[in-house]
C-alpha positions in Angstrom: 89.0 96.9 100.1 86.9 98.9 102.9 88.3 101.8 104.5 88.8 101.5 108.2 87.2 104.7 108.7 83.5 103.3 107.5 84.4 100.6 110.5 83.8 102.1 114.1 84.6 99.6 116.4 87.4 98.2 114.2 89.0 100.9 113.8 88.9 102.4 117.5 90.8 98.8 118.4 93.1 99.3 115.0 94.1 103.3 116.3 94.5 101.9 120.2 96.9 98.6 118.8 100.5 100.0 119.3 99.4 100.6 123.1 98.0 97.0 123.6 101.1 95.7 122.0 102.8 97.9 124.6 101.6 95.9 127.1 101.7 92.4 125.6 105.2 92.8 125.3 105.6 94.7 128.8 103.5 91.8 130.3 105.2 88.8 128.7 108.7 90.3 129.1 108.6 90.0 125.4 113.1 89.8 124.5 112.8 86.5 122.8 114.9 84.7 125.7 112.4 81.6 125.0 114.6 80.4 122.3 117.4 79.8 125.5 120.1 81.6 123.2 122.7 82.7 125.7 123.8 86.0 123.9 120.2 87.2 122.3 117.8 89.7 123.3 116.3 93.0 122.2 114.0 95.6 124.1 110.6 95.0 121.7 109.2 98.2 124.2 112.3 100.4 123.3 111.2 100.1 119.5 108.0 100.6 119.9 108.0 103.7 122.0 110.7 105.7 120.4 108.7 105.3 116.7 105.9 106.0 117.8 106.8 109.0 119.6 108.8 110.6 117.2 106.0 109.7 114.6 104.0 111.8 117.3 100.9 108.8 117.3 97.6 111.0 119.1 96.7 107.5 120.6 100.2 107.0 122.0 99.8 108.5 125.6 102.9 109.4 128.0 100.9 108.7 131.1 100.2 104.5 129.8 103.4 104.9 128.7 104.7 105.2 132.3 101.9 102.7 133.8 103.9 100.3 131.0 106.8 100.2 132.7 105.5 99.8 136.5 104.1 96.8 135.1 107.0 95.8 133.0 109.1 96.5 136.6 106.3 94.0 138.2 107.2 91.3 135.9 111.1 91.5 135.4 111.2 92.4 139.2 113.1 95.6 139.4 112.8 98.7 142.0 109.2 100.4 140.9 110.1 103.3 138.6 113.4 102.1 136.5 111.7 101.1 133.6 109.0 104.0 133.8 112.1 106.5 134.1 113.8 104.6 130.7 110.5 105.0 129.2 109.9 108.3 130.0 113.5 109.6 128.9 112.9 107.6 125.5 109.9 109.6 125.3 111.5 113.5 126.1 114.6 112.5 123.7 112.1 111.8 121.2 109.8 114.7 121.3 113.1 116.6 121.2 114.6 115.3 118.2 110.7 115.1 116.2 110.8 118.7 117.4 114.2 120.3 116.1 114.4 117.6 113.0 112.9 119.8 109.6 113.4 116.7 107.4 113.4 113.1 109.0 115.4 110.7 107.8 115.0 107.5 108.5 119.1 106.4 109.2 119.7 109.4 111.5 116.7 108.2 113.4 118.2 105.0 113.4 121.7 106.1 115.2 120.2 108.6 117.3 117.9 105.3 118.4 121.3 103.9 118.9 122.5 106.6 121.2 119.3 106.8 123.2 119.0 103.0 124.4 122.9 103.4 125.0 122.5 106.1 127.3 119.4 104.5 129.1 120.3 100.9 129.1 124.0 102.7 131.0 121.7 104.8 133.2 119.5 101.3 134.1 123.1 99.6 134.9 124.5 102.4 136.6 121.1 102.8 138.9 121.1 99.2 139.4 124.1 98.5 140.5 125.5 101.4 142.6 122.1 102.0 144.4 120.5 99.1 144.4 123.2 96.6 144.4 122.2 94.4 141.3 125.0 91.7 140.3 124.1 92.5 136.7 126.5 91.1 133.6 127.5 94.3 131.5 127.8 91.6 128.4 123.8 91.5 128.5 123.1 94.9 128.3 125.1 95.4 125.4 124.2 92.5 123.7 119.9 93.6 124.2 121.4 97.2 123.2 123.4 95.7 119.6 120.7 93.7 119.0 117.8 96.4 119.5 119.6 98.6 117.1 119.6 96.2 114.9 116.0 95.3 115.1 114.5 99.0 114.9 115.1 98.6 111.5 112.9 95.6 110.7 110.0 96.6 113.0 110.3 100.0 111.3 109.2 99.1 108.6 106.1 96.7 110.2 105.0 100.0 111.9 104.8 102.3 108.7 102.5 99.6 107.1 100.8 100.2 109.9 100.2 103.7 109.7 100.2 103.4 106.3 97.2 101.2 106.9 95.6 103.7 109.3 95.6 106.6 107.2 94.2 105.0 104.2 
């Protein structure tokens, strides 16, 4: 098998996939609500930005990070800046924990993933309803955030092939 390092172009494309992912997923509103299941959804964005910030990626930049969520606010149709701020705080929390952690372990990351969408998907409901008067449903928030926990798991293990993959 050829190392991706001998391959320039494919590799530049192979380093730079976790963004464009970013903003497939951002673009297509990418929570699986095409299979019209009334109580299933997961944040595919929260997944991918919290591993790949506490795996501290080089080509995983704060500033398209933030563009990611103006355009994911476009397409869902919130108040500019919501999702950017969710992103953003997924992003700090992150850094902080990859900072302070001397061993990782994979099912403390795992719960503290827990307790960072829970705090940002109650922020987004709190935001959205006291100031910008959003009839949201509390159900679907914590059905996304049950089901996102449960996920990070699974696409956890997709993303260390992946840099498994890039560091061969």
């Amino acid at each position: 098998m050829t190392s991706l390092k001998h391959k320039g172009s494919l590799l530049k494309f192979y380093v730079w996939l976790p963004i464009l992912v970013l903003y497939i997923s951002v673009l297509n509103e990418f929570d699986l609500n095409y299979l019209n299941l009334k109580y299933f959804s997961f944040n595919f964005p929260f997944i991918l930005i919290f591993f790949f910030t506490l795996k501290d990626f080089k080509y995983f930049d704060y500033f398209l990070v933030f563009i990611a969520g103006l355009f994911n606010d476009t397409v869902i149709g919130l108040p500019l800046g919501i999702s950017s701020l969710s992103f953003l705080l997924i992003c700090i929390s992150t850094a902080y924990i990859r900072n302070i952690t001397i061993r990782p372990n994979p099912l403390k990351d795992w719960f503290y993933f827990l307790f960072v969408i829970s705090l940002i998907n109650s922020l987004n409901y709190s935001l959205l309803t006291l100031f910008f008067s959003y009839n949201l449903i509390l159900m679907s928030y914590l059905v996304n955030t049950f089901f996102t926990f449960l996920f990070y798991i699974i696409f956890v293990s997709l993303f260390k092939y992946y840099l498994k993959g890039l560091n061969d």
